[in-house]
N, C-alpha and C positions, 0 to 999 in steps of 0.2 A: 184692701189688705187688712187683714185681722190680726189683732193680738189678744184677744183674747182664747184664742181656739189652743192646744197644742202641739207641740211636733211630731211629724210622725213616729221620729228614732227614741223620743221621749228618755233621753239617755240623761246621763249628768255633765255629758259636754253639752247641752243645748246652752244658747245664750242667741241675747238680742230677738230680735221683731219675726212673728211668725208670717212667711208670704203663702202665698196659695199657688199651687202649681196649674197651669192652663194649660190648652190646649196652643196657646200661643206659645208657651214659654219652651225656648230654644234648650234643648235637653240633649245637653252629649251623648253621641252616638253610645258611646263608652257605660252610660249610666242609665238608658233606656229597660233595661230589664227589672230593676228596681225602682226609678224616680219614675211613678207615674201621675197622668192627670187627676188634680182631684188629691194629691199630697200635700201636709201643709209642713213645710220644716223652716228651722229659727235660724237665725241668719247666720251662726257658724257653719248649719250643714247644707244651705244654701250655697256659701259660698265655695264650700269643699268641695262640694257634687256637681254644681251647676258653673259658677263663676269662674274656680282655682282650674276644674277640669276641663274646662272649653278654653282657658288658656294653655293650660298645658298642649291640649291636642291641636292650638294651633300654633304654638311652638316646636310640636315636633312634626307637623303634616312635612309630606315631601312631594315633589312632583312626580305624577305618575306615568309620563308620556315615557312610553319606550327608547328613546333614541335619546333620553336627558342628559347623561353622562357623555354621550358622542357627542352633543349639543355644548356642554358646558367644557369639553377640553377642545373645541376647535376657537371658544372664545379667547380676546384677548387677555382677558380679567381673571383667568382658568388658577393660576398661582397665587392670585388674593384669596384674601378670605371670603367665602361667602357674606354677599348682604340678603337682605330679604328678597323671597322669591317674587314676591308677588301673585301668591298663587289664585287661580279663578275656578272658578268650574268651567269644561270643557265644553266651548262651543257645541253645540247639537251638530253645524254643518262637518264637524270632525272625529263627531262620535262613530261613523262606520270604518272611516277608511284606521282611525289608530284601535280601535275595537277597545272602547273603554267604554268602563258604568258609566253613564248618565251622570252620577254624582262624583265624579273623579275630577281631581282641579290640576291644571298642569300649568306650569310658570311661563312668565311675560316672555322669556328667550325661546323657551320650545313653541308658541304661538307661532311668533316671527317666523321661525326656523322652517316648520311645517308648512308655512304658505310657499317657500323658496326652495322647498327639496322634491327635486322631482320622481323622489319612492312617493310622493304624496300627490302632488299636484296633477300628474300624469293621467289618474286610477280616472274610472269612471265615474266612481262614488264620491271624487271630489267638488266641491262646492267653493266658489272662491267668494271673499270676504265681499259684503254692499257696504259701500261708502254712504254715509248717512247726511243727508244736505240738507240743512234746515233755514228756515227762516231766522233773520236777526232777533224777532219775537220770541222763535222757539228755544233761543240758546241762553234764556234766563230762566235761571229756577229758584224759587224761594220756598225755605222749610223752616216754618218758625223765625227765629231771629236772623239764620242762616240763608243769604243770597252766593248762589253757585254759576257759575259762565262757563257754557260747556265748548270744549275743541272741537272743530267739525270729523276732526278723526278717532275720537271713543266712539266706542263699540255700543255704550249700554244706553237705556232708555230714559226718559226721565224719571219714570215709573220707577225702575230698578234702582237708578241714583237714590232717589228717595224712601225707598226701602232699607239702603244702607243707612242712610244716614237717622232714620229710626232707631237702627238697630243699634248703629252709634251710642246714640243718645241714651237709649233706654239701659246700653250697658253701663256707659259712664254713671248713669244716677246707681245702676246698681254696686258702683264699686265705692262709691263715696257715699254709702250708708253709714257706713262706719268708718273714725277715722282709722288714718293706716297707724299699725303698733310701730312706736318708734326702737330702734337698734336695742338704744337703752334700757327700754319697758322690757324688750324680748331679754337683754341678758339678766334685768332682776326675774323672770319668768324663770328662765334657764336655772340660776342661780336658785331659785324657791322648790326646783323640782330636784335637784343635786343635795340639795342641803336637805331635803326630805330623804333621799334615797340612805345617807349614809350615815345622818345624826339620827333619824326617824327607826327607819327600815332594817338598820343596821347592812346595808347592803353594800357588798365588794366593791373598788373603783371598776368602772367598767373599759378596756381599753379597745375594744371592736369596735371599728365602725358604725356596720350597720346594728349591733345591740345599741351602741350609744346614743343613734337615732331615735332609734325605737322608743326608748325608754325616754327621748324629750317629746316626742309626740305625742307619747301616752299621758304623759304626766300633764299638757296644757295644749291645748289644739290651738293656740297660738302660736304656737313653736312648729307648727307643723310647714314645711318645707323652709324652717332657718336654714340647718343642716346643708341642706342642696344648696342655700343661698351661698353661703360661705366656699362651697367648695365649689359653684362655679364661679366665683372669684378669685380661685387660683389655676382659671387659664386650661381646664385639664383638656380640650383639643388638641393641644399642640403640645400632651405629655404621654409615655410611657403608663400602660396600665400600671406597671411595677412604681414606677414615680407617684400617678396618681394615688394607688393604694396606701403610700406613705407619707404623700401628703393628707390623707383622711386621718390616719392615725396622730399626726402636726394639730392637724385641728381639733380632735376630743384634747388633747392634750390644751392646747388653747383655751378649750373652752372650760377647761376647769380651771385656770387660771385667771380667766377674766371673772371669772365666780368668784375664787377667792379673794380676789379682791373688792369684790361686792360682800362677800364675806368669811369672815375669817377663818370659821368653823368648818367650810367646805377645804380641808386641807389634805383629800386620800392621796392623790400624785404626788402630794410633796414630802408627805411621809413615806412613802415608796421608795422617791429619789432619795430624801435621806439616807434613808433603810439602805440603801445600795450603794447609796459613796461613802455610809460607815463599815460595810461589807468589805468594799473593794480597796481599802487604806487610808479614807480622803482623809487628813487633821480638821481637825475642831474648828478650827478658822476657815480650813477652804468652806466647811458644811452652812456656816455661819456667814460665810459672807455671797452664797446662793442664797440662805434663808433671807439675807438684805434684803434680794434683787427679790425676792418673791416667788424663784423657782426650788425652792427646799423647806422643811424645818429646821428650828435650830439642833444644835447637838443635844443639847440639855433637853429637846422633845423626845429626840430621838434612843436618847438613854433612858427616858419615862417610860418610854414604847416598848423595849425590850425586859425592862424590867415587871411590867404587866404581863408581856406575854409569860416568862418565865414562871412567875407565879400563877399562872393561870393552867400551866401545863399538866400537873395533876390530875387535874380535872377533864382537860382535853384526853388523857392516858383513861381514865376510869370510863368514860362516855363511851371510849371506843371498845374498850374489853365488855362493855354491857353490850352494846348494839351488835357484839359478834359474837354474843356467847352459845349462841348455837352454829356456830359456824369452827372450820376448819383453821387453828391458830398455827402460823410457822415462825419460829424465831432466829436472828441472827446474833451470833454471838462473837467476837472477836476482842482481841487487845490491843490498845494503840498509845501511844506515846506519842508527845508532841516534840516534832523534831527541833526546834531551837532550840541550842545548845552552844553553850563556850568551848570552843577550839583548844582554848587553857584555861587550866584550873585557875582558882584565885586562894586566895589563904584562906579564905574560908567557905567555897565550894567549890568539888570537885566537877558541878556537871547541874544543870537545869533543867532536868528529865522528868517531866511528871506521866506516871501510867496510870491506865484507864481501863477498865473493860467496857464496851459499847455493848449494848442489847437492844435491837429493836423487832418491835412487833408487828409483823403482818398477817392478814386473813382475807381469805377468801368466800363469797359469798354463793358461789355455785358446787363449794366442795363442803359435804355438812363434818362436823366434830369425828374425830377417830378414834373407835376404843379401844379401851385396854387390851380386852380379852379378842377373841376368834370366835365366831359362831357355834365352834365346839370346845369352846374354852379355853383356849389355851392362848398364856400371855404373850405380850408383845416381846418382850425379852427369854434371850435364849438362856436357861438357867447354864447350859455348858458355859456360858461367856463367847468368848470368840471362838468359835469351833472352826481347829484345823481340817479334823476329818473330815467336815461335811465342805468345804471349801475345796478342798481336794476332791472328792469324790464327786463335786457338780462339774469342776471343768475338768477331769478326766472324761464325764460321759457326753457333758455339752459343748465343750469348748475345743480340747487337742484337738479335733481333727480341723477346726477352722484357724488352728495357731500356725499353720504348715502355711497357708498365703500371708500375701503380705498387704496393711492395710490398705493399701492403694486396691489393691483386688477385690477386696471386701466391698470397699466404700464402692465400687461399679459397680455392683448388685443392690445396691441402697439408692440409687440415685435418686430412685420415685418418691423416695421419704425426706429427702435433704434440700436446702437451697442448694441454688446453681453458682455457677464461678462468674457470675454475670459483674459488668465494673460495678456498678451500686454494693452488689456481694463484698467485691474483693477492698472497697474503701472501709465497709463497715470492719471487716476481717484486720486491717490494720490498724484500727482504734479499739480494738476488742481491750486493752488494760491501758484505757484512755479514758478515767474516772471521770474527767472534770467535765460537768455540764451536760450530761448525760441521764440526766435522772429519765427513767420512766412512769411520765404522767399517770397513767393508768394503776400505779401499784400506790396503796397507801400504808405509811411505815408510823412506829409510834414508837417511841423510846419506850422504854424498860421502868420506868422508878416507879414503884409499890405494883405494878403486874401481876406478882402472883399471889397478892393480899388481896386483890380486886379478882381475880381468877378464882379462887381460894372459895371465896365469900359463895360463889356459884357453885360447888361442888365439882367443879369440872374438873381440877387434876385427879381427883377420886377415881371417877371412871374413864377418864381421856387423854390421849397422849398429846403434845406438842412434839413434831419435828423439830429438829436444833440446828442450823445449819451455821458451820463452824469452821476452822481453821484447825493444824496440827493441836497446839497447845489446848483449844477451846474442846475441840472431840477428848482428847487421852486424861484429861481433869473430869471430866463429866463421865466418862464411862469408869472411870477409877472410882466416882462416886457412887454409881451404879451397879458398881460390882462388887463393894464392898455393903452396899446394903441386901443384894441379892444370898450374898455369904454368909452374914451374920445379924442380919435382921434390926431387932432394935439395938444390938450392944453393938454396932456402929456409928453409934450415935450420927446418924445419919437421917432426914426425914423418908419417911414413906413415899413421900410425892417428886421426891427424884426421880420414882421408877418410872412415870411419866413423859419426862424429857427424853426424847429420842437421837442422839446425837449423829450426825449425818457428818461426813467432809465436801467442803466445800467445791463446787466442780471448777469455779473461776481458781482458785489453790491450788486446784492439781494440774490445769492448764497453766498456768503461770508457774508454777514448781519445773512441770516438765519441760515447759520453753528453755526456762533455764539453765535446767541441766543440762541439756543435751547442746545450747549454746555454749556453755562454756568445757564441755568435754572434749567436743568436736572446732576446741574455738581455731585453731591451726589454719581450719577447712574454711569456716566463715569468714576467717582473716583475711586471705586469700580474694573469697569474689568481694568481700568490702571493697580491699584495693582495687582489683578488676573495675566496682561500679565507680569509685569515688578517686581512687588516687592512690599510689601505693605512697606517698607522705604523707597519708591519712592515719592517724594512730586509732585501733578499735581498740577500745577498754576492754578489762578484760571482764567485766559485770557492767554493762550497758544497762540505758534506762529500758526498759521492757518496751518500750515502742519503737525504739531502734529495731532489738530482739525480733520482735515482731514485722518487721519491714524486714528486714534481711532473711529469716526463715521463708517469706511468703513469696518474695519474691526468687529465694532460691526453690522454690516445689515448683511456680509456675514455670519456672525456665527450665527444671528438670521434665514438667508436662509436656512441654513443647517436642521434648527429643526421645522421649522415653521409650518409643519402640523401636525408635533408630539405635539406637543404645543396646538393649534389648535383642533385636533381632540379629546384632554383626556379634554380638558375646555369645549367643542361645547357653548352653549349659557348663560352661568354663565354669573348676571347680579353683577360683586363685581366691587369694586373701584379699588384695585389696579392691577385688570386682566385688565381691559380695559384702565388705565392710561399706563399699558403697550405695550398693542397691538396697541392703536393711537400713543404711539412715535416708536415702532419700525416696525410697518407693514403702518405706512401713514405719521408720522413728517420725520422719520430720510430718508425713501430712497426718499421723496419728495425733501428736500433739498439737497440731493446728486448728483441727475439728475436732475431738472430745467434747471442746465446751462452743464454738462458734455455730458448727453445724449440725450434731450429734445431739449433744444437750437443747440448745435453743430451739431446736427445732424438734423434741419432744419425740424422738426415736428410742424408745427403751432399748428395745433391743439389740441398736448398733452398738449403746453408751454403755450399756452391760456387758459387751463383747469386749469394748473399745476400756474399760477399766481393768477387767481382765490383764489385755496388751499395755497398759500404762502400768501396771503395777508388774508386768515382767522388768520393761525398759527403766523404772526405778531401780529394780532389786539387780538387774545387772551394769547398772552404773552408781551402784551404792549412795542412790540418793537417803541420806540418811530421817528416820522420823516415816518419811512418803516409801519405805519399801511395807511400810503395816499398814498406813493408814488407810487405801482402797480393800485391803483386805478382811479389815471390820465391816465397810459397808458390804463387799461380798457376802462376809459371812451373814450379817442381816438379811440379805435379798433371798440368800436360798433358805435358812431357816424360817421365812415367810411364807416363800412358795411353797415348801415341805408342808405348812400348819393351815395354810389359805387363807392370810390374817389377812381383812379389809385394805390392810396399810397397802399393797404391795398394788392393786388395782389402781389404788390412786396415785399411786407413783408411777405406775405406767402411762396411764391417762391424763396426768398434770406433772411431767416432770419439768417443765422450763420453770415452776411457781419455784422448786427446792432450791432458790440459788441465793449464791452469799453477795451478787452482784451489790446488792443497797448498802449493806455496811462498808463495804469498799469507796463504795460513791458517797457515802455519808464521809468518812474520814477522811475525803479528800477536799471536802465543800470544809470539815471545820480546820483541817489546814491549812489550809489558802486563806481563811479567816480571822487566822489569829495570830499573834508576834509572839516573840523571844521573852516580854514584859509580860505578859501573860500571866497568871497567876492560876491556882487549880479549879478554884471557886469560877473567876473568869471562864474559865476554858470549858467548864460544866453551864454557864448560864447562856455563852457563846450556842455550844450543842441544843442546849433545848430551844433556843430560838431560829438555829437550821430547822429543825424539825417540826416546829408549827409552820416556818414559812416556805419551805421547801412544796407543798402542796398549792400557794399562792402563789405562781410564779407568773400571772395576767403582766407585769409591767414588765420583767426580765424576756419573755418570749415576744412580746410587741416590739418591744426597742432595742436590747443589750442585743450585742454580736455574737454569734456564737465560735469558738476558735478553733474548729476540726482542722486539723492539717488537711490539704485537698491534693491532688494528685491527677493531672490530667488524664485523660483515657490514653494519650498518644505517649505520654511519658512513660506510664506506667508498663506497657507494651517492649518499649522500645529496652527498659532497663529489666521486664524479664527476657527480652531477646541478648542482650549483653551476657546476661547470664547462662543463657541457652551455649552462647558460643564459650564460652570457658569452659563449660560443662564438657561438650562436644571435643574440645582441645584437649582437658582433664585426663577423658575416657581413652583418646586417643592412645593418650601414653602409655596408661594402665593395659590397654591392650599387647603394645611393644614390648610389657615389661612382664608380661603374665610368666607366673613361674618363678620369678625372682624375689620374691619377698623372702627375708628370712627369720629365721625364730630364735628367742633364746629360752630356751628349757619352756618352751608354751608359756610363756606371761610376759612376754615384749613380744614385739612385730615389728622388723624395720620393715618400712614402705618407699621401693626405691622412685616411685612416681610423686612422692612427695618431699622430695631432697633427702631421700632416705633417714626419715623421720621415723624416731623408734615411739611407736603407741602401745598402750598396756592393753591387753588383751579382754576388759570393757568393755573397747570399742569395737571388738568385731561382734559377727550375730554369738545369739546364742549360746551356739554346738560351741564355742571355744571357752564357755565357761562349765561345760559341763564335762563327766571325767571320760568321754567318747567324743575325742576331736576328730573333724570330717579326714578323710583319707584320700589326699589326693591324686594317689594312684590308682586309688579302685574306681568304678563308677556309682556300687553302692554300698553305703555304710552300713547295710545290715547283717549279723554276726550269721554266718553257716549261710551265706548267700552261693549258690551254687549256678544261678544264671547266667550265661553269657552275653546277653542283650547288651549293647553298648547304648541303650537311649534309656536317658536316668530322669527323674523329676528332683531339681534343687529346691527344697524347702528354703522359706527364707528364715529360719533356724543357721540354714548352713550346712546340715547334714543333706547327704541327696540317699535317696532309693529307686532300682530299679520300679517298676509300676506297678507288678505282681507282688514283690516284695512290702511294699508302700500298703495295699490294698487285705494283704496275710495282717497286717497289723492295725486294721482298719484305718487307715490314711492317719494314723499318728505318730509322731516318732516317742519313741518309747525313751531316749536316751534325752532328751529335754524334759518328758514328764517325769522322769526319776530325780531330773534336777529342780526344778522348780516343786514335784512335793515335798520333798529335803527343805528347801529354802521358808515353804510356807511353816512347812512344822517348828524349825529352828526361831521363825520372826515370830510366831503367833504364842511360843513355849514363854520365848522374851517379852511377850508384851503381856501376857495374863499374867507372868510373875512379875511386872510392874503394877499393872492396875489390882491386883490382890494384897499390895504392899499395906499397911495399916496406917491410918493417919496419926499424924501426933498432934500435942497439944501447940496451938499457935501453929500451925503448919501454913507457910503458903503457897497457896497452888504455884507451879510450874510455869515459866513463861519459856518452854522452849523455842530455839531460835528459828523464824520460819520467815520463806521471802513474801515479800508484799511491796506494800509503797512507801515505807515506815524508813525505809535506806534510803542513804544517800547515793547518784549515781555519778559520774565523772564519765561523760563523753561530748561529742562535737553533737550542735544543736542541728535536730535533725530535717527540719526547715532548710536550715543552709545548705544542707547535703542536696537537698531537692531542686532548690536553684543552679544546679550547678547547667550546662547548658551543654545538649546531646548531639552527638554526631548522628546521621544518618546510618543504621548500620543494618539496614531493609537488605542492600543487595548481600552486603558478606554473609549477612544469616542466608540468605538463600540461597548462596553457592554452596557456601558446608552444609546445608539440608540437604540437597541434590547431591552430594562428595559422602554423604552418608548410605543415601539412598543407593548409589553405585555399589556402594560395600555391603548393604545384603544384597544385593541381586547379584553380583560374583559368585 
């Protein structure tokens, strides 16, 4: 054996005595393609290659006799645990009849077995065992110090005896070359490769398993199979992979523990935990008396930590506007307020309100910078401002003829571009305005502070725009600035590089706007299957939290799905008031506002989300949602004055529209809410935000361990309570059919509704045609002027107006008596909103904080968890009777 020679891996783990590989030397099947004779390796990769792996592989060998498993459950021991097999290689006299390699080893019980089963014993190729009878001379063997007394019934020779016990011998010296590393040695090892990683390296706590492995392996091949040692010492045979995987993640944790107590400086877990029970409200004492015990820092670390990061965040802001300055920047812009607040004044405050405007920055790296101009020069801004006419004049020629269905009709022609209603679908659908804990990994966001000083410095607002994506307040501020500089240049004392920012509204705003509205117009109606799901002694607020909102609209559309052409097919073209006040909010208002932003937006369908803006900014403008009857009508008017010019902007909005959303600043103000108290101060609540937003991207300990708290919803519940719904629905309609004809009017702007306890609704609530000044005729079949046809089969737009189909077709499938109403309405909103945003500023002026909904309110209803537990009747068979009682009534 030499030491002077080499090894062959010649690496910088080599260590200890180099041996030379023979033609004797027993080499794992396993490691035969690289360790060959004639190699000389040093005795770590000796024993890695040779030694660790020839244990390993006879720790994992199994018996290969076919019948093992029938073998081992007819014993009696079959419910214990396995002991050692005892495995051999397979007698030659049994190598034909169980047809194994030559080198296959099969266990002491399948031997037995084989001699006594007659699938074996019977064959002709069987051989039965020779008993071997020796002399009292032959049955002593001596090997070295080693004297052996052999039983006359072993199988093996003395030859063979003896070869083991070489083999013995020769491996025992090779394991006691070196002594074994003790526990201890291994965790200051451990400890020497952690405290490198993260005082050294500066590198992340790691909380993966198998990275965590990795990186002790790599770091000392000492360490190499600790790891596995540990974790098979917690038993994982007789555990649950799901157990198991979380006892791996118990032990990196462990193991940075038993480090830092080897040393101090190895402290990344415990700053984490800190970091996270300062987060989640723990006091100063609970933090402080974990850091005792050794599983935290103290507060006083922890206040050190956040005040570094904060200071550091400039910098973190300026790195990132450099590393994307060729890249495509979108910004979120929003105002927020921290809601603690005193219930009563005091004598010397009236109220604890501090406001904020938030801005953060994202960019993408597959979409390059957007310019100013258009290929044929022309700017990104339309000098007209918000132009009516051309908003008009695109969905007269685009749009009326697809306003005449209703969105549900639309959306079957889209199916191929949208997710499905699959359960996974429909949980995400009812956490859609469910901020907390939700960030999306993949997107990285940067506050705002000196942005466009570091933008600036680049030249980049000169020739490039920024998307803005905003809220009511944040758009109507921003284009006022934009349009007072496009008007009067520099004596707007306004900079040039506003004309840059592109102001967008936000699609989460106008789904949540819309939920609202139409929740609380129609709240009479949601009232209703509230009680139906829950209890009529259930009080429904009358401004629920938006995930109520959300639960009760989604469940009211699927249970509407459920029956929709039973419904449908027994009404076919009934022209009454409260059939069609029905069928425009649940076959065109409710699943419109459901999808805009779930499935429409997120799922990067321009085309439906431009159609579907269109229909949300009718359904504002005739429910007089105030602020939102203009606001989609800016973005329209941007969309078509792009397409009109062919400006870059408009391709990439097609082709990245899920990036345009204000989803982050929503989820950002709700992580620094939940973060901060009523004591809070403004400085506080600014150094609070910048430390969301460096750690927000670090979230390794929060996704390993913290829980996450989605409301969940069984697949059979959820079922079961749109089928509840289904059967109201089906009863609802019932009436309304008995009652068709009955509704009555007062001078057209009330509607009693005798299906609803004769409940008088303002006239809002029905479609369209009753806002406009050509109310549907329900004596004629068509509402078109100088109609001379006699045909009694008519098409009901879901407007509300109906036309025979020739008639319908003479005015190319539009109705004329809506587009006269809603151009009136755009001319009117757009006349009011350039003569707001033309208004001039004054001196000290400050921007506008008009009132708009978000998560900034307070909400007052029953917690919607409890509602979930409440415990369901079977109601499988009645839905299937009234399906079939349905079904009867069209086929009469």
């Amino acid at each position: 054996m030499s030491t002077e020679s080499t090894c062959s891996f010649n690496s910088t783990d080599c260590k200890g005595a180099i041996k030379s590989i023979t033609n004797n030397t027993r080499i794992p099947i396993t490691q035969k393609e690289f360790i060959l004779a004639g190699m000389k390796l040093c005795q770590t990769h000796y024993n890695k290659f040779i030694i660790n792996e020839a244990y390993n592989l006879k720790n994992n060998e199994t018996c290969s006799h076919p019948k093992h498993n029938e073998y081992k459950s007819q014993s009696k021991n079959s419910d214990k645990k396995p002991k050692n097999l005892n495995l051999r290689k397979v007698p030659e006299r049994l190598i034909p009849i169980l047809n194994l390699d030559e080198n296959a080893k099969i266990c002491s019980l399948c031997r037995k077995k084989t001699d006594s089963n007659p699938d074996y014993n019977m064959l002709e190729e069987y051989n039965a065992p020779i008993s071997r009878k020796q002399d009292d001379s032959d049955n002593i063997l001596k090997v070295g110090n080693h004297t052996y007394s052999f039983r006359k019934d072993v199988l093996y020779t003395g030859e063979e005896l003896k070869q083991f016990e070489l083999d013995y011998q020769e491996m025992m010296a090779q394991l006691t070359i070196t002594d074994e590393i003790s526990l201890s040695d291994k965790i200051k090892k451990m400890s020497s490769v952690l405290y490198k990683n993260q005082r050294i390296l500066k590198q992340k706590t790691i909380y993966d398993p198998d990275k965590f492995k990795n990186m002790l392996e790599m770091g000392d091949v000492d360490l190499i199979g600790f790891f596995d040692e540990l974790y098979q010492g917690t038993n994982p045979n007789t555990k649950s992979d799901k157990t198991n995987n979380d006892n791996k993640k118990k032990l990196v944790s462990l193991c940075y523990f038993l480090s830092s107590i080897n040393n101090k400086y190895i402290n990344g877990i415990k700053a984490d935990i800190g970091s996270y029970l300062e987060t989640s409200g723990a006091s100063a004492s609970s933090i402080d008396t974990l850091a005792n015990i050794g599983l935290s820092v103290s507060k006083r670390t922890v206040n050190r930590q956040k005040t570094l990061i904060t200071e550091d965040h400039q910098y973190t802001v300026n790195d990132y506007c450099s590393q994307n300055i060729e890249n495509m920047f979108i910004l979120n812009i929003d105002d927020y307020h921290n809601i603690h607040r005193r219930n009563q004044p005091t004598l010397l405050k009236t109220h604890d309100i501090n406001h904020f405007i938030t801005i953060l920055l994202n960019s993408n790296p597959d979409i390059p910078k957007i310019p100013y101009y258009s290929s044929n020069n022309i700017p990104i801004h339309n000098p007209k401002g918000v132009d009516f006419k051309l908003i008009i004049n695109y969905i007269n020629v685009n749009f009326m003829s697809k306003l005449g269905k209703s969105y549900y009709q639309r959306n079957e022609m889209w199916k191929q571009y949208l997710s499905d209603d699959s359960y996974e679908n429909k949980l995400e659908f009812l956490n859609v305005h469910n901020y907390d804990g939700r960030v999306q990994n993949q997107q990285e966001l940067r506050s705002m502070k000196n942005i466009f000083e570091k933008i600036e410095q680049e030249v980049y607002l000169n020739n490039f725009v920024i998307p803005t994506i905003c809220d009511w307040p944040g758009q109507v501020n921003l284009r006022r600035a934009i349009t007072l500089r496009l008007n009067k240049k520099e004596n707007s004392g306004i900079s040039p590089q506003i004309l840059s920012i592109i102001p967008m509204i936000g699609p989460l705003h106008i789904s949540l706007n819309s939920r609202e509205i139409l929740f609380q117009k129609y709240h009479f109606f949601f009232e209703m299957i509230y009680h139906e799901l829950f209890g009529g002694n259930k009080i429904l607020a009358q401004k629920p939290k938006p995930r109520l909102i959300d639960l009760i609209l989604n469940l009211t559309f699927y249970g509407w799905k459920n029956i929709r052409n039973l419904i449908i097919n027994r009404f076919r073209n009934i022209k009454d008031v409260e059939y069609l006040m029905m069928i425009d909010l649940l076959d065109n208002s409710l699943p419109l506002t459901l999808d805009i932003y779930t499935k429409l937006f997120k799922c990067g369908f321009f085309e439906g989300y431009l159609e579907s803006i269109v229909k949300i900014w009718i359904l504002f403008q005739r429910l007089h949602r105030h602020n939102y009857n203009k606001a989609p009508l800016i973005f329209l008017s941007d969309v078509f004055y792009w397409t009109l010019n062919d400006h870059p902007i408009l391709d990439i909005l097609k082709n990245n529209l899920p990036i345009f959303n204000d989803y982050f600043v929503e989820n950002f103000h709700s992580s620094l809410r939940y973060q901060t108290a009523e004591s809070n101060t403004d400085k506080q609540i600014i150094q609070k935000a910048k430390t969301i937003d460096i750690e927000r991207n670090d979230d390794g300990f929060k996704n390993t361990f913290v829980n996450t708290r989605n409301t969940k919803f069984s697949k059979v519940k959820l079922i079961s309570l749109e089928k509840k719904v289904s059967l109201f629905l089906l009863s609802l309609f019932d009436k309304i059919y008995h009652n068709i004809g009955k509704s009555s009017n007062n001078n057209n702007s009330v509607f009693e509704l005798p299906s609803f306890s004769n409940r008088n609704v303002n006239v809002e609530l029905l479609p369209l045609a009753w806002s406009t000044s050509n109310l549907p005729d329900n004596d004629n079949f068509c509402d078109a002027k100088n109609c001379l046809s006699s045909n009694s089969s008519n098409i009901i737009l879901i407007c509300g107006h109906s036309y025979h189909k020739e008639c319908l077709s003479l005015l190319n499938g539009k109705c004329k008596y809506c587009f006269s109403y809603l151009s009136e309405s755009i001319k009117t909103n757009i006349i009011s909103l350039n003569k707001r945003l033309s208004k001039p500023l004054k001196d000290n002026e400050i921007s506008e904080f008009t009132e708009d909904k978000g998560l900034d309110e307070d909400y007052d209803d029953e917690n919607i968890d409890n509602l979930l537990e409440q415990e369901e009747y079977n109601i499988n068979n009645q839905y299937e009777i009234q399906y079939n009682i349905w079904l009867n009534y069209n086929n009469m």
